[in-house]
N, CA, C and O of each residue as an XYZ file, in Angstrom:
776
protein
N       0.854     -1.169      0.000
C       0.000      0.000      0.000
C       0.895      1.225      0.000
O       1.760      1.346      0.868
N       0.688      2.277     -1.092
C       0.959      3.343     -0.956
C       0.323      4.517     -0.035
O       0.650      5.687     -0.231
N      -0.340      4.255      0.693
C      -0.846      4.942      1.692
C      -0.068      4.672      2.950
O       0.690      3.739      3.216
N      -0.561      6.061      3.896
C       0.094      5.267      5.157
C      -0.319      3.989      5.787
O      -1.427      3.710      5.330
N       0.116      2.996      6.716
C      -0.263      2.695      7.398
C      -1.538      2.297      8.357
O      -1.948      1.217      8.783
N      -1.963      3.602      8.498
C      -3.117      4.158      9.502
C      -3.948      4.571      8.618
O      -3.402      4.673      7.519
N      -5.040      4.854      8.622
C      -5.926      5.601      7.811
C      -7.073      6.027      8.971
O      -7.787      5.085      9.313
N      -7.313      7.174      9.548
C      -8.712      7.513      9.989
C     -10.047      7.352      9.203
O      -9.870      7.033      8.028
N     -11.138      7.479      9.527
C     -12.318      7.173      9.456
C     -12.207      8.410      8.159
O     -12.118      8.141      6.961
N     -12.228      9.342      8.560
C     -12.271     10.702      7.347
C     -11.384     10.429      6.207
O     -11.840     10.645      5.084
N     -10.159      9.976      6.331
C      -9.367      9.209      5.069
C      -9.718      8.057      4.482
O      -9.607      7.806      3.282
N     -10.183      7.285      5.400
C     -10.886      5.745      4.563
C     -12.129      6.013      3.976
O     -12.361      5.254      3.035
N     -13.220      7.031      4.265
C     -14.791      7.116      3.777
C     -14.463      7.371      2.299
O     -15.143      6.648      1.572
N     -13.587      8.218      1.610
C     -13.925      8.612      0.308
C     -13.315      7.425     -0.474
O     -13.730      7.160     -1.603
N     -12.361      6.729      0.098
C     -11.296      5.361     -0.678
C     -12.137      3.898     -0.502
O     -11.846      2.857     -1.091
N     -13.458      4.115      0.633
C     -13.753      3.139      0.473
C     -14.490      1.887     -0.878
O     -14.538      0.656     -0.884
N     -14.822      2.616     -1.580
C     -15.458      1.851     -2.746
C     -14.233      1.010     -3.475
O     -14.373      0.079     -4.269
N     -12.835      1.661     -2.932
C     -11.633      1.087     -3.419
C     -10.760      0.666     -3.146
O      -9.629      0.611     -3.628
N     -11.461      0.141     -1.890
C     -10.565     -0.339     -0.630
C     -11.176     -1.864     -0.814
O     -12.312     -2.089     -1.231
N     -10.136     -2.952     -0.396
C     -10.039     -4.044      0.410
C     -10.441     -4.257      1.723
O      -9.485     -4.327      2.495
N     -11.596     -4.391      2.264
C     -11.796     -4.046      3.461
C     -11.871     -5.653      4.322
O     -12.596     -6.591      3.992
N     -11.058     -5.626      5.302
C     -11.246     -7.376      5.959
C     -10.986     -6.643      7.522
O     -10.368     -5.643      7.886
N     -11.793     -7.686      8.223
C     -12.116     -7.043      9.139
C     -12.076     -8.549     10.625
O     -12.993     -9.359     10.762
N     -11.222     -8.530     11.208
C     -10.383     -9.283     11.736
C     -11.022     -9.883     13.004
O     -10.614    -10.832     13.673
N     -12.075     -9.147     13.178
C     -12.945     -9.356     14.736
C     -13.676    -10.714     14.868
O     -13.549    -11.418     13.867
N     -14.227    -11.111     15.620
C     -15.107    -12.635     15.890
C     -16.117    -12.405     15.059
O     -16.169    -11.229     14.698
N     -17.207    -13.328     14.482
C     -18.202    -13.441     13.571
C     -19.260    -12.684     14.162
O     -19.905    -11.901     13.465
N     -19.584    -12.890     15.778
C     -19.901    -12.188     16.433
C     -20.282    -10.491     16.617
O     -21.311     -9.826     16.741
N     -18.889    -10.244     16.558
C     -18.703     -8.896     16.484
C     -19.317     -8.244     15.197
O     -20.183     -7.406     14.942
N     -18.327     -9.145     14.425
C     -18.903     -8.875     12.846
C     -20.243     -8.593     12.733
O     -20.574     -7.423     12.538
N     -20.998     -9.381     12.812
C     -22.197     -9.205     12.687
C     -22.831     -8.082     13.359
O     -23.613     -7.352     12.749
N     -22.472     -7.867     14.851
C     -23.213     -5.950     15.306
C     -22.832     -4.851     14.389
O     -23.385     -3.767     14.579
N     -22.115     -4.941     13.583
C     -22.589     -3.597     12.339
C     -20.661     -4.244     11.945
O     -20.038     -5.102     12.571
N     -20.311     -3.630     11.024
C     -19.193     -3.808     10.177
C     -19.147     -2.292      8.931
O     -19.903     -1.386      8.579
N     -18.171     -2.638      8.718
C     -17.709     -1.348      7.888
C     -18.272     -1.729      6.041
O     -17.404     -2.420      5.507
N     -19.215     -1.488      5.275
C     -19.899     -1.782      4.620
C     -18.884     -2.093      3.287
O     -18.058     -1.319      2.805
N     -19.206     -3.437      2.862
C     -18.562     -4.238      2.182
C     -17.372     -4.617      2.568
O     -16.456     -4.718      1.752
N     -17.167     -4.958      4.233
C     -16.127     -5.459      4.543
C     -16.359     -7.167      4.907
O     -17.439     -7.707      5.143
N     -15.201     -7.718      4.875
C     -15.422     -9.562      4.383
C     -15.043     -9.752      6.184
O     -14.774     -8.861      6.990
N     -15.120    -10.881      6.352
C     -14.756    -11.012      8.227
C     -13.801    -12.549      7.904
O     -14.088    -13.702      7.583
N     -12.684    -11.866      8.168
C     -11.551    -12.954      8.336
C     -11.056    -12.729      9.840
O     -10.514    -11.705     10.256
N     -11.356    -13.916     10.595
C     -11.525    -13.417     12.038
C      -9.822    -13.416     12.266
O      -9.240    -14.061     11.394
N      -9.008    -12.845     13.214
C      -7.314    -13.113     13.348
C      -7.317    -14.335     13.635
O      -6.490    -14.729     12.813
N      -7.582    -15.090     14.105
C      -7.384    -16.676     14.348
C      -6.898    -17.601     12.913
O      -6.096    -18.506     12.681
N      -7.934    -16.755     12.098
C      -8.034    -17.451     10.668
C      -7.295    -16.773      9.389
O      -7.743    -16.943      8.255
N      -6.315    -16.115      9.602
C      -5.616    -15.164      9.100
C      -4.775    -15.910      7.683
O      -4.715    -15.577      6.499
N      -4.109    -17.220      8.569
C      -2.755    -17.334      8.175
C      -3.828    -18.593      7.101
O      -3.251    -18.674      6.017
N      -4.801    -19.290      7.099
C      -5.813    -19.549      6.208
C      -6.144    -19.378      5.003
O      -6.332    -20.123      4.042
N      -6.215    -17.687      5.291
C      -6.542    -16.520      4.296
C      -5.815    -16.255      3.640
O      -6.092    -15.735      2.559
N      -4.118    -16.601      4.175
C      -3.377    -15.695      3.387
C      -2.972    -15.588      2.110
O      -2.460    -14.512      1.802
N      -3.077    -16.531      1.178
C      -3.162    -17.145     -0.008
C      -3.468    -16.376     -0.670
O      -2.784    -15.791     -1.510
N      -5.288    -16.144     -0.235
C      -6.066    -15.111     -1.204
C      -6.148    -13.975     -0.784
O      -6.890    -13.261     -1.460
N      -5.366    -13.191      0.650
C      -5.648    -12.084      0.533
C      -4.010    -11.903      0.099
O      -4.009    -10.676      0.199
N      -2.793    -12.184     -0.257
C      -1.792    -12.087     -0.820
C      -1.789    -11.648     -1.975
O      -1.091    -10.772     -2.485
N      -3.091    -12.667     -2.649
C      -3.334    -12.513     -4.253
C      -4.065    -11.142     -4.575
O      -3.764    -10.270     -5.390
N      -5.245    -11.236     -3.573
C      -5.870     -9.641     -3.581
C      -4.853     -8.324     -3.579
O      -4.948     -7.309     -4.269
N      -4.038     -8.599     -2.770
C      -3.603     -6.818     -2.688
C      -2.452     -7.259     -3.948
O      -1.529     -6.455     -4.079
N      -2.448     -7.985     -4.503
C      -1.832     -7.419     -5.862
C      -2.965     -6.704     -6.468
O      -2.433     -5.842     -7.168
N      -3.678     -6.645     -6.528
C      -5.165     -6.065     -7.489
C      -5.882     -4.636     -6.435
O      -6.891     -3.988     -6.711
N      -5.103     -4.489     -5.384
C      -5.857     -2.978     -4.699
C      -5.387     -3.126     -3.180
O      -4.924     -4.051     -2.512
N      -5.684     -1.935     -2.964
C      -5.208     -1.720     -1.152
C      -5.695     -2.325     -0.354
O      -6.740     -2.766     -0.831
N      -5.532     -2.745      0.962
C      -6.097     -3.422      2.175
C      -6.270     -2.422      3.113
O      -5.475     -1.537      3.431
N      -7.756     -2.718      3.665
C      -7.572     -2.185      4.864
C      -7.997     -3.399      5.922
O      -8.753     -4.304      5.569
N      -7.322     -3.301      7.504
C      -7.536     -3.956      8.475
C      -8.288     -3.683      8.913
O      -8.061     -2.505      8.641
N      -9.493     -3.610      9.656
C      -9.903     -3.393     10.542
C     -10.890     -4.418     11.798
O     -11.544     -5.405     11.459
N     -10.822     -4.055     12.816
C     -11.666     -4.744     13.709
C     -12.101     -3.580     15.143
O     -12.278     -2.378     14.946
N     -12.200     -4.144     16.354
C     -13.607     -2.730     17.197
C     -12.584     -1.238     17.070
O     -13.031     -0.183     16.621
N     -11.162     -1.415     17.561
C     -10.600     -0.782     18.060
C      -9.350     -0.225     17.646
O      -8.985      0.855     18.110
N      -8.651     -0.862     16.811
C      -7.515     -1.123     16.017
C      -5.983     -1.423     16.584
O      -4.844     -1.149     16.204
N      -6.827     -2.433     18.166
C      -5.156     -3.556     18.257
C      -5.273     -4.474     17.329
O      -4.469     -4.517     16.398
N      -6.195     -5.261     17.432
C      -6.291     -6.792     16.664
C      -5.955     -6.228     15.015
O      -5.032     -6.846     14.484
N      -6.425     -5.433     14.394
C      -6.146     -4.798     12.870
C      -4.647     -4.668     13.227
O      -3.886     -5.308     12.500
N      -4.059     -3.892     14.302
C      -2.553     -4.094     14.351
C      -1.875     -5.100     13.887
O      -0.930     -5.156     13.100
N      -2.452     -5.880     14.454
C      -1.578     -7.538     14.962
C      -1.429     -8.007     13.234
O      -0.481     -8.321     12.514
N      -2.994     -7.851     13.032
C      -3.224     -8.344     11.549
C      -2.412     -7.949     10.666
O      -1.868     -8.812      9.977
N      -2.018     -6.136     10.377
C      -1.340     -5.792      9.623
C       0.000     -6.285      9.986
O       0.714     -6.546      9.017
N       0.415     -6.439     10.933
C       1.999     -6.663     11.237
C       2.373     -8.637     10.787
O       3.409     -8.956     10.203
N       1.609     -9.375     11.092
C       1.107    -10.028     10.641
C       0.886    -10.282      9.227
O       1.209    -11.467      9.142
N       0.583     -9.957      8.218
C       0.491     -9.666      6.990
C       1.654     -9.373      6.497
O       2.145    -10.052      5.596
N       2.281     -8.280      7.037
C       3.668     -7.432      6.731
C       4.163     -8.413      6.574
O       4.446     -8.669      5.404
N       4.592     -9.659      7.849
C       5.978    -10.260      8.024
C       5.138    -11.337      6.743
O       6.082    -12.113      6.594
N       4.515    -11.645      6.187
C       4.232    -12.269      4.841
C       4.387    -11.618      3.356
O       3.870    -12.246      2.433
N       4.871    -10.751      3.149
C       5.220     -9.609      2.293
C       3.536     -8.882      1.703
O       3.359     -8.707      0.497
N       2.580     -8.576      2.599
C       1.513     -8.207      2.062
C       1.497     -6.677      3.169
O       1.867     -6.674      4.343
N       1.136     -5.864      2.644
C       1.172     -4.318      2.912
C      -0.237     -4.231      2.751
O      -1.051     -4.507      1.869
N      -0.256     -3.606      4.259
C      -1.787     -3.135      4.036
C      -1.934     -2.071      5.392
O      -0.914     -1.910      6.061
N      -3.128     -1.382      5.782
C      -3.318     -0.257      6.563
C      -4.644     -0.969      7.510
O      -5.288     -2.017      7.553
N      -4.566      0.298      8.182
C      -5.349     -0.310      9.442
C      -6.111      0.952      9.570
O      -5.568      2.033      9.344
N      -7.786      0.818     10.048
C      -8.432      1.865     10.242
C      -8.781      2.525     11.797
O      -9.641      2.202     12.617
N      -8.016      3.301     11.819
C      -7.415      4.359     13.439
C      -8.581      4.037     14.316
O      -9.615      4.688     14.162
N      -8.538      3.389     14.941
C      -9.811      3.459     16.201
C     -10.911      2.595     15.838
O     -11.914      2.601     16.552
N     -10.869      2.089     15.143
C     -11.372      0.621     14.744
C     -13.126      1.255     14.237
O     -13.366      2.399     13.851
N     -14.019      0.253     14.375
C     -15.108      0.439     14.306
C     -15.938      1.425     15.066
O     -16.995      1.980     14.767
N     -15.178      1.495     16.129
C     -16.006      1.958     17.553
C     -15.608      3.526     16.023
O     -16.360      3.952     15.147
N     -14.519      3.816     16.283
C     -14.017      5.374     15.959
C     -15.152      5.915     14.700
O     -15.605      7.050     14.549
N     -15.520      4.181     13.559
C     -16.036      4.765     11.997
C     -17.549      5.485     12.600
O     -18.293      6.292     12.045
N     -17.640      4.878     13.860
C     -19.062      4.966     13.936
C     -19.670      6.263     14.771
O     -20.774      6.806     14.742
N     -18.276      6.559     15.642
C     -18.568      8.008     16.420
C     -18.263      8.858     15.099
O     -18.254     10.048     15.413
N     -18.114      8.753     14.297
C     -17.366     10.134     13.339
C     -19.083     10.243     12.449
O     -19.227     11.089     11.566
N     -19.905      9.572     12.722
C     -21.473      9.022     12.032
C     -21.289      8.461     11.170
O     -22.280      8.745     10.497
N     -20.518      7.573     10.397
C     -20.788      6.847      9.358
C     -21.339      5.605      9.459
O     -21.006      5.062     10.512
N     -22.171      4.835      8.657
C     -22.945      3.827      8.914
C     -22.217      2.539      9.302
O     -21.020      2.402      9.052
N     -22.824      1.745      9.816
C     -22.312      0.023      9.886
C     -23.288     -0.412      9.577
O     -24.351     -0.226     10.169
N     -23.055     -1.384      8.137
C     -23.970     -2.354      8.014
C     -24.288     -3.507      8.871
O     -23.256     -4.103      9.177
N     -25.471     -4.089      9.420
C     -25.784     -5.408     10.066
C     -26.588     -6.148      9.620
O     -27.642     -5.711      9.159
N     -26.245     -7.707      9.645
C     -27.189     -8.565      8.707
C     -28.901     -8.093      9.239
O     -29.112     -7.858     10.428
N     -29.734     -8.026      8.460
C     -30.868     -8.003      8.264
C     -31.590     -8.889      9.333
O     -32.516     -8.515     10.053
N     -30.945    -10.269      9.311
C     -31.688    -11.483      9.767
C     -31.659    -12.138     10.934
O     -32.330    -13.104     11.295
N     -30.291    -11.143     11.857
C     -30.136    -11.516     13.359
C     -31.144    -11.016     13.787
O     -31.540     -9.921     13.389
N     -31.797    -11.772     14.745
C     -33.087    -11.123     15.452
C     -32.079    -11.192     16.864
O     -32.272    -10.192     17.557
N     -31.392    -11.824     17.257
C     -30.714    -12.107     18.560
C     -29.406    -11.868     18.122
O     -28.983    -12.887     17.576
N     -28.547    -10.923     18.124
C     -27.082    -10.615     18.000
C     -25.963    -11.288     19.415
O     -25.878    -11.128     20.632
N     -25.253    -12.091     18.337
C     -23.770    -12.114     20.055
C     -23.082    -10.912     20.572
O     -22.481    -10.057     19.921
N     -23.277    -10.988     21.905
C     -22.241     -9.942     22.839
C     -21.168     -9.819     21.988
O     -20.827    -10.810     21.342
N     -20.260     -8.232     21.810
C     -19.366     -8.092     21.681
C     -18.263     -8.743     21.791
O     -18.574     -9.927     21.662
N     -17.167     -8.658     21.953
C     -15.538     -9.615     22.672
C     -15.831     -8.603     23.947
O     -16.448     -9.072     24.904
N     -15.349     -7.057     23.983
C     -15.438     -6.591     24.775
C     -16.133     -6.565     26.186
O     -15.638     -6.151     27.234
N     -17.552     -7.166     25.963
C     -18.286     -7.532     26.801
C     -18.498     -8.553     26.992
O     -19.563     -8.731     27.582
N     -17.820     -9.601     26.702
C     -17.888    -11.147     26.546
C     -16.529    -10.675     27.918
O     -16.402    -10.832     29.132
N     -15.845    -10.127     26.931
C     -14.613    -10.306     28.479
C     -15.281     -9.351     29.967
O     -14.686     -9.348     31.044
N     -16.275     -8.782     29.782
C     -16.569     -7.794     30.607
C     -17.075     -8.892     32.323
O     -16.706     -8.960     33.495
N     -18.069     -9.525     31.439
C     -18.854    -10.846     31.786
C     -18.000    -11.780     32.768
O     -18.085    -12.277     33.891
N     -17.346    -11.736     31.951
C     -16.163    -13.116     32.162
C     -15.400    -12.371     33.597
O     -15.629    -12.724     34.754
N     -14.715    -11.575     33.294
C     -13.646    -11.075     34.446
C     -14.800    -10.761     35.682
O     -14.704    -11.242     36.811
N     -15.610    -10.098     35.353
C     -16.746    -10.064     36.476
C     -17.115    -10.892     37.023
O     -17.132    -10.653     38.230
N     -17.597    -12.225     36.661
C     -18.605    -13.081     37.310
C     -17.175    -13.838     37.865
O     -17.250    -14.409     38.953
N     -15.709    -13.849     37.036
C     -14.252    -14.404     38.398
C     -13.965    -13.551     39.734
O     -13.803    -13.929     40.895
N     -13.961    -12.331     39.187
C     -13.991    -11.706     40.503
C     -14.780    -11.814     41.458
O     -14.519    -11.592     42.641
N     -16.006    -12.234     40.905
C     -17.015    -12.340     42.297
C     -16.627    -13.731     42.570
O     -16.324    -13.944     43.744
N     -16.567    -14.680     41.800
C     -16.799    -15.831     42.174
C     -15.785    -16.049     43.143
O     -16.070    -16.761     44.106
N     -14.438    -15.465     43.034
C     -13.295    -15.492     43.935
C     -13.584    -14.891     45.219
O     -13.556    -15.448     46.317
N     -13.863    -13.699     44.953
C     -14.165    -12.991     46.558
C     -15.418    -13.671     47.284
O     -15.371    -13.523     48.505
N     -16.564    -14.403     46.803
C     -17.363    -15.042     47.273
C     -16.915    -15.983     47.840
O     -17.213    -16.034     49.034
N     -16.176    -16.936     47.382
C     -15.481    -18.061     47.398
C     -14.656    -18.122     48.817
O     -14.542    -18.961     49.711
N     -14.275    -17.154     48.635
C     -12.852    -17.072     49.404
C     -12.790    -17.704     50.895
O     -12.136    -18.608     51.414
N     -14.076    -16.529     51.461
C     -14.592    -16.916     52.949
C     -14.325    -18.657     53.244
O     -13.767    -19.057     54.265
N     -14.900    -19.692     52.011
C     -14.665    -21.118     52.416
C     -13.161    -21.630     52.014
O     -12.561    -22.539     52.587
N     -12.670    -20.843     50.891
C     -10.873    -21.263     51.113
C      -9.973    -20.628     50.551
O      -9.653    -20.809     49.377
N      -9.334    -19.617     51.490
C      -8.882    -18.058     51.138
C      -7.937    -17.821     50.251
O      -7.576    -16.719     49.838
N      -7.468    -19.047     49.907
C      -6.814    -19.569     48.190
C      -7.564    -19.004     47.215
O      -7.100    -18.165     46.444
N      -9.116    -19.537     47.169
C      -9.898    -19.002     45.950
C      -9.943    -17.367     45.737
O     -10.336    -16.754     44.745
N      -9.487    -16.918     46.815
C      -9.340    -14.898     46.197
C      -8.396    -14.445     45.776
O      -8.132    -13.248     45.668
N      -7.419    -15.839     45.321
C      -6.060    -15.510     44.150
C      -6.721    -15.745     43.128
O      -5.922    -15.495     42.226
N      -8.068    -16.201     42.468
C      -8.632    -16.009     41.585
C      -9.100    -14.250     41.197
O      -9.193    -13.743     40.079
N      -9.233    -13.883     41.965
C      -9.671    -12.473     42.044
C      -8.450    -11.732     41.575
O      -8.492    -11.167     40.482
N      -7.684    -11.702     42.098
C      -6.074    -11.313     42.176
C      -5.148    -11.390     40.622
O      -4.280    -10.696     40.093
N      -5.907    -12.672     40.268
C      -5.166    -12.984     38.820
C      -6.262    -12.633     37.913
O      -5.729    -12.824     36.820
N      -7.321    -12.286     37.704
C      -8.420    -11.090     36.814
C      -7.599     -9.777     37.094
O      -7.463     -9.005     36.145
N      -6.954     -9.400     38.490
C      -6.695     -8.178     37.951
C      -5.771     -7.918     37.704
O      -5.564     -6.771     37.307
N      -4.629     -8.941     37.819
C      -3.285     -8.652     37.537
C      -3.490     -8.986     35.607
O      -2.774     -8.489     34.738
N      -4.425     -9.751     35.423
C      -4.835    -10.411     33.910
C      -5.063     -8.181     33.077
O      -4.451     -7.411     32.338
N      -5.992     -8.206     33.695
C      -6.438     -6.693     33.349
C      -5.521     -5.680     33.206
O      -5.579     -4.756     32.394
N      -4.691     -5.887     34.009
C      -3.420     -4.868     34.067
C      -2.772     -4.614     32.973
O      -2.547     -3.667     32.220
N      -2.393     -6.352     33.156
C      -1.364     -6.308     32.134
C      -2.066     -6.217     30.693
O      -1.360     -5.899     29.736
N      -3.228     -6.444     30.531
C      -4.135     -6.060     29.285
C      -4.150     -4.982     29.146
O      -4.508     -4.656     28.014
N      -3.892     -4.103     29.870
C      -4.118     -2.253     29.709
C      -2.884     -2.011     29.050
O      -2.799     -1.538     27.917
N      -1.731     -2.410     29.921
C      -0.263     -2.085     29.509
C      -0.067     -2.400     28.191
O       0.334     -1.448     27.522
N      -0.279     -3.819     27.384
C       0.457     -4.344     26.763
C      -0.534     -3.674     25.264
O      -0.091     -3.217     24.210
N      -1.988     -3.855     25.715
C      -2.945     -3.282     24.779
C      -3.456     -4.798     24.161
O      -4.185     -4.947     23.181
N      -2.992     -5.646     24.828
C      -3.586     -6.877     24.577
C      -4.410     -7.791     25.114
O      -4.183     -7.844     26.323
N      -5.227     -8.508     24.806
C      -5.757     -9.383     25.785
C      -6.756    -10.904     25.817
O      -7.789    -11.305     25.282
N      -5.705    -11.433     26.814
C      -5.426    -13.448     26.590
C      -7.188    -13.461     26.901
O      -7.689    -14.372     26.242
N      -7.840    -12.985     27.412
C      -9.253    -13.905     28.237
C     -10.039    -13.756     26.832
O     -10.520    -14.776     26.338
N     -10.223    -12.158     25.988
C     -10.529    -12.040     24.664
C      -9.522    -13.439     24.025
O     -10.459    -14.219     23.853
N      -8.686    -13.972     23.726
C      -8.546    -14.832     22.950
C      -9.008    -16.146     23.306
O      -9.320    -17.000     22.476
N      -9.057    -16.328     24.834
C      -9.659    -17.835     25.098
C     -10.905    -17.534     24.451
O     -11.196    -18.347     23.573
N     -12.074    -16.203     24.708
C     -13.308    -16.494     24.379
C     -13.426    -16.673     22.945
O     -14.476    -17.048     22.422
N     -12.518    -16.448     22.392
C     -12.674    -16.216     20.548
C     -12.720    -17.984     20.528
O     -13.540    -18.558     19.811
N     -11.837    -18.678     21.312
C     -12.330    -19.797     20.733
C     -13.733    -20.609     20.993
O     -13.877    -21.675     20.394
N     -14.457    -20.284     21.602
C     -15.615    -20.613     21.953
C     -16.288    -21.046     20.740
O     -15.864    -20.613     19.669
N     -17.563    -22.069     20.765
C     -18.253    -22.005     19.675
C     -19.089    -20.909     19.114
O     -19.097    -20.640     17.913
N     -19.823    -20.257     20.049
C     -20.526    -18.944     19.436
C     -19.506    -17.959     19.084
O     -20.030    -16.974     18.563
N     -18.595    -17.896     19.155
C     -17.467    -17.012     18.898
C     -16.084    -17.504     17.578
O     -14.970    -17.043     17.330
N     -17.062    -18.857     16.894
C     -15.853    -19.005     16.257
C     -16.789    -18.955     14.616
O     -17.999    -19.165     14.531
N     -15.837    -18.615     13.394
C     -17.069    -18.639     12.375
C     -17.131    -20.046     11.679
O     -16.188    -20.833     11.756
N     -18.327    -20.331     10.974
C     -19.083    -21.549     10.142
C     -17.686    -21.269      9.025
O     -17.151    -20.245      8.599
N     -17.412    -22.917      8.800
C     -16.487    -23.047      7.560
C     -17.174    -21.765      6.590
O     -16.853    -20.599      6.363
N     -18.256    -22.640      6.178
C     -19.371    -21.560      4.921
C     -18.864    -20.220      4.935
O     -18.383    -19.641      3.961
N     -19.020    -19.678      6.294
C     -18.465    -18.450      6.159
C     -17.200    -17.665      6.337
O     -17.109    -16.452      6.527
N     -16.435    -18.368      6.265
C     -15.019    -18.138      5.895
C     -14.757    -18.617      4.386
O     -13.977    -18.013      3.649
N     -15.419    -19.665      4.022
C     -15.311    -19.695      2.474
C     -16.213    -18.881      1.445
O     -16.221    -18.857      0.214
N     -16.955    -18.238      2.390
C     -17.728    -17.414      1.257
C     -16.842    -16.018      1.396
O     -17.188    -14.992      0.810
N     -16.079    -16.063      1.939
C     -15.458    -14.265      2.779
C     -14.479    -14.886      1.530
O     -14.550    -14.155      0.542
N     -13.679    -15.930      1.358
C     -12.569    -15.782      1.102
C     -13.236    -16.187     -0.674
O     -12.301    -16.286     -1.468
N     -14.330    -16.363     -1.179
C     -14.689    -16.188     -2.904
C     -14.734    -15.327     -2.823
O     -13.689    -14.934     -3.342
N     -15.518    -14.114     -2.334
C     -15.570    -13.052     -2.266
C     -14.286    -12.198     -2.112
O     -14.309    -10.976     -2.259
N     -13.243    -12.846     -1.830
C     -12.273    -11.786     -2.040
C     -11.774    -12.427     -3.136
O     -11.583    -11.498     -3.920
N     -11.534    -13.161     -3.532
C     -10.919    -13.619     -4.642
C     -12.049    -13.238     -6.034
O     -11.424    -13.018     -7.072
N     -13.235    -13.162     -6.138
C     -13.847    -12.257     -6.954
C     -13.575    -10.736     -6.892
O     -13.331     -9.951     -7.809
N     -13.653    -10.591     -5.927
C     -13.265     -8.657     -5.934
C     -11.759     -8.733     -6.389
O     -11.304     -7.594     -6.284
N     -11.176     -9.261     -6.669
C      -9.564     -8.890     -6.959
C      -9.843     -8.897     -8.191
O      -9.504     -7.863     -8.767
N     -10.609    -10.105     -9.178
C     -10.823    -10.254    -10.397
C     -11.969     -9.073    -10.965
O     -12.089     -9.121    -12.189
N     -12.701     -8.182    -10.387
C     -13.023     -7.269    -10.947
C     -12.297     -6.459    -10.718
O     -13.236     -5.772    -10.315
N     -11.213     -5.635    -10.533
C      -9.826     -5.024    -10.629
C      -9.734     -4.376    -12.155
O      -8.707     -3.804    -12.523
């Protein structure tokens, strides 16, 4: 990519019709709104992909994106060390969507999955209690408590975070073959209209 790197929400809106857009988050996520005509190659399933999104950005630019733009990090750096160049969109979804631009969402979820964000929200919450509840019968169990927040910490610092990757593997959190093979015709058709 001859662009930078980074692209904000105000730099990606006018390039989008000519952008590569893959979008790295859980199927989950994907599905609460997405950046319109973007394909969902979740990071788990990257190195999968890489074949055809290798082949794609010979035929046009990439952009990364997923909520926030660590995981689009990872992705682009990731990509990089495969000789594929591509950009990442500054502040992820959360950012396209405070600036007002739309997110598309399938039509047909009547019941949408929790975020990651709040999947981990859930998660670290109901350990912490369960630890400090716990504890009173064996004061061992409030090093459960202890390791959520030392877990959190170091998630703030590093900008990363392990409990988001255990939940990605979950079944509601992981995507249908189908739809990783329809993400990945679909990119391999969009390269061929180029």
């Amino acid at each position: 990519m001859t662009a930078p790197h980074a692209l904000s929400p105000a730099q990606a809106l006018p390039r989008l019709q000519d952008l590569i857009v893959l979008d790295v988050r859980t199927p989950g996520e994907y599905a609460t709104g997405h950046l319109p005509g973007a394909l969902n190659i979740p990071l788990d399933h990257l190195s999968r992909a890489l074949p055809a999104i290798r082949h794609a950005a010979g035929h046009g630019d990439i952009l990364v994106v997923c909520a926030s733009g660590a995981r689009s990090d990872t992705a682009r750096t990731t990509l990089a060390e495969h000789g594929v160049d591509t950009a990442t969109l500054t502040g992820g979804t959360g950012a396209w969507a405070a600036a007002g631009h739309d997110l598309h969402r399938p039509e047909q979820a009547s019941r949408l999955p929790w975020g990651m964000e709040r999947q981990v929200r859930l998660t670290a919450g109901t350990l912490v209690l369960a630890g400090l509840g716990l504890g009173p019968i064996h004061p061992a169990l409030r090093l459960v408590s202890a390791a959520v927040a030392g877990g959190l910490a170091f998630s703030a610092v590093t900008d990363s975070c392990g409990m988001a990757a255990v939940l990605a593997r979950l079944p509601h959190n992981r995507p249908r073959r189908a739809d990783i093979d329809a993400a990945l015709a679909a990119l391999l058709d969009r390269q061929h209209r180029r």
